[in-house]
Each structure stands twice: as C-alpha cells, then as structure tokens.
N, C-alpha and C positions, 0 to 999 in steps of 0.2 A: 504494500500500500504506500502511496506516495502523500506526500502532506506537504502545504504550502502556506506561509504567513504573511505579513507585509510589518514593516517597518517603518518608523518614520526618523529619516536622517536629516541632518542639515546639507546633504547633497541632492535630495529629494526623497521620493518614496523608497522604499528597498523589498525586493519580492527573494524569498526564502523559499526553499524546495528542500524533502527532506525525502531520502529514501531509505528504510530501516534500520533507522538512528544514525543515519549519517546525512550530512549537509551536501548535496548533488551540485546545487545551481545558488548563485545569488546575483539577482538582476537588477542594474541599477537607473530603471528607468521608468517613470508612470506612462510609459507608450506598452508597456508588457502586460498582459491581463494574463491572470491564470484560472480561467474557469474552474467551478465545482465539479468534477465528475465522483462516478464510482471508484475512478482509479484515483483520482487524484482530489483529497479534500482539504481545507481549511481547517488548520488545527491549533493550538498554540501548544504543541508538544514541550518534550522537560528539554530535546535538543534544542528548540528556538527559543525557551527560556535562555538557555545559556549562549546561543547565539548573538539574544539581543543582549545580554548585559556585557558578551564581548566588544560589541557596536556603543554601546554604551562608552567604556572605558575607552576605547579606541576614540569615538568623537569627542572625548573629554582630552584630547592631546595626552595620551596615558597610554604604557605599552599593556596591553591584556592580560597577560602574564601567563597564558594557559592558554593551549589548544585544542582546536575541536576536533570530532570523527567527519573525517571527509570520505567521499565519494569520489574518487578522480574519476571521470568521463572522458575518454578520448583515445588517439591513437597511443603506440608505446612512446613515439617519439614526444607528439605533448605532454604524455606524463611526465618523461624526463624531465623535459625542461619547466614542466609545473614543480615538481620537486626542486629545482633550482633555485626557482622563485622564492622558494618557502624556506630557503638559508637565507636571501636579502634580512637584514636585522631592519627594525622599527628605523627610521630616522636616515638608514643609507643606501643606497643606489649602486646598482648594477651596470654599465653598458651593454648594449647590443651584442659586442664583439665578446666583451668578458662574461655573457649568458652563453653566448657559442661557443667559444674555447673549452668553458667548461663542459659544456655540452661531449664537443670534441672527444677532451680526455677520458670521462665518462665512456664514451663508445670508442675509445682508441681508435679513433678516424684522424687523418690527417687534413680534409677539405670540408665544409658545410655553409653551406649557404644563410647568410645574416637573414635575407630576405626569409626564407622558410622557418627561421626562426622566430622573425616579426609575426609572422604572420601567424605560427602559432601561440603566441603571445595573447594576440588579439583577439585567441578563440575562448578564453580563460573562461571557464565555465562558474567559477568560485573568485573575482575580482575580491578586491580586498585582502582579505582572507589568505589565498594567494598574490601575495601581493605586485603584481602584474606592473600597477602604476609605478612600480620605485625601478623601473626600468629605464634607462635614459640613452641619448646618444654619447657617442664617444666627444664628439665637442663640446658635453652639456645643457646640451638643448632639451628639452625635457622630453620632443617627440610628440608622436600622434600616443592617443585614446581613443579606447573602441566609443567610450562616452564621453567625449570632447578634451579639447586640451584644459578648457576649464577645468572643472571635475581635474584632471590628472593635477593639475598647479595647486589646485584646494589643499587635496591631499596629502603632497610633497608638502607644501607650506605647513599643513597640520601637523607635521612628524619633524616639524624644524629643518628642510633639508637645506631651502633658500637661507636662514643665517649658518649656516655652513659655506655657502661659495662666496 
C-alpha cells in the first residue's frame, strides 16, 4: 500500500509518498496532485510524522541529525550517484565533475559522461533528503534545478553555503 501527505514548507507545498515504511518520492511543487486511490491513500503515517519534523528542523536552518528509511527508485546507475548525494554534508557542495569522479572510482571506469550525470541528478526522486540541490558547477555557479534556480539559491542560502564563498 502506498501512502501520501502534503507538507507545508517555506519553498511551497511539499507532497510525501510512502511505500512500506519507507519515503519513495518527495515532490516539491503545488502543480503535482496525488489523487486518492485504493492503491494509493492519504495518511499521516508515524514515517511522515518523522519526515515532517525532519522538514521541520531542516527549514529551521538546523542539521536533522537522523535519517530516514528511503526507497531509492531508479536505474543502478542513479542509485549510485543518489548514494553520493547523500555523503554531501549539510552546508557543503559537491561539483558536477567531483559527483562523477567519484562516480568513476566507484565503478573503476576511466571515462563518464558529466552530462549523464546531470541528468541523472535531475531525476532525484527524494530532493532534499537526497540532497541533489548542494550540487554545483565547477566554476561555482550554482547550476540549473529541476524546481528553478530559485528554490536551489533558497536552499544553499538556508544551509549557509553563500557566506562561505
């Protein structure tokens, strides 16, 4: 059974997806609607209790201090690089090129593709959480967001990364 919540952030609304006691999906847009079905219903499970008091702590500029049971969705390859995401520490930043290297070493490949890597970036099923946004260019450009470069500047900003540079 699948179970879904909604949240309410200072980035806008937040939609929570939950599949046997693990966190699947979190979407961060009011353009997403997840209807009620048999398969998938409105709940406020004890997982999205602790989901939102992670959201909670997190939008209070405060590291969560504990992690949830997630659900990775995807190919092998996005999981890798989801798992990568998820060493980024609260507050610092990854490059494109130092997400693929490591990527690299990990699969003892010598060549991969930046672009394939963005792109899987951008498929991030669990933003936030995975933290996707603390991804950056190698010249420091903060880059694109699947949910705008605002949203990604918020964030960074929230986690103090801008009084760093």
């Amino acid at each position: 059974m699948d179970y879904f919540t909604y949240y309410d952030s200072p980035i806008g609304k937040i939609i929570l997806l939950e599949r046997d006691g693990k966190l699947t999906k979190l979407l961060l847009s009011d353009e997403f609607k997840v209807p009620a079905s048999d398969d998938c219903l409105q709940r406020d499970t004890d997982l999205f209790k602790e989901c939102k008091k992670w959201l909670d702590i997190y939008f209070s500029k405060k590291i969560p201090g504990f992690n949830l049971p997630l659900q990775i969705d995807g190919t092998e390859f996005q999981k890798d690089i989801y798992n990568i995401l998820l060493t980024i520490p609260y507050g610092e930043t990854m490059t494109y090129k130092e997400v693929t290297n490591a990527l690299k070493q990990k699969r003892n490949i010598k060549n991969m593709s930046y672009q394939a890597v963005g792109t899987a970036i951008g498929k991030n099923p669990i933003p936030l959480i995975i933290p996707c946004h603390r991804v950056i260019k190698t010249n420091h450009d903060i880059g694109d967001y699947y949910y705008g470069r605002d949203i990604k500047k918020y964030l960074l900003d929230l986690e103090g990364y801008f009084d760093k540079v």
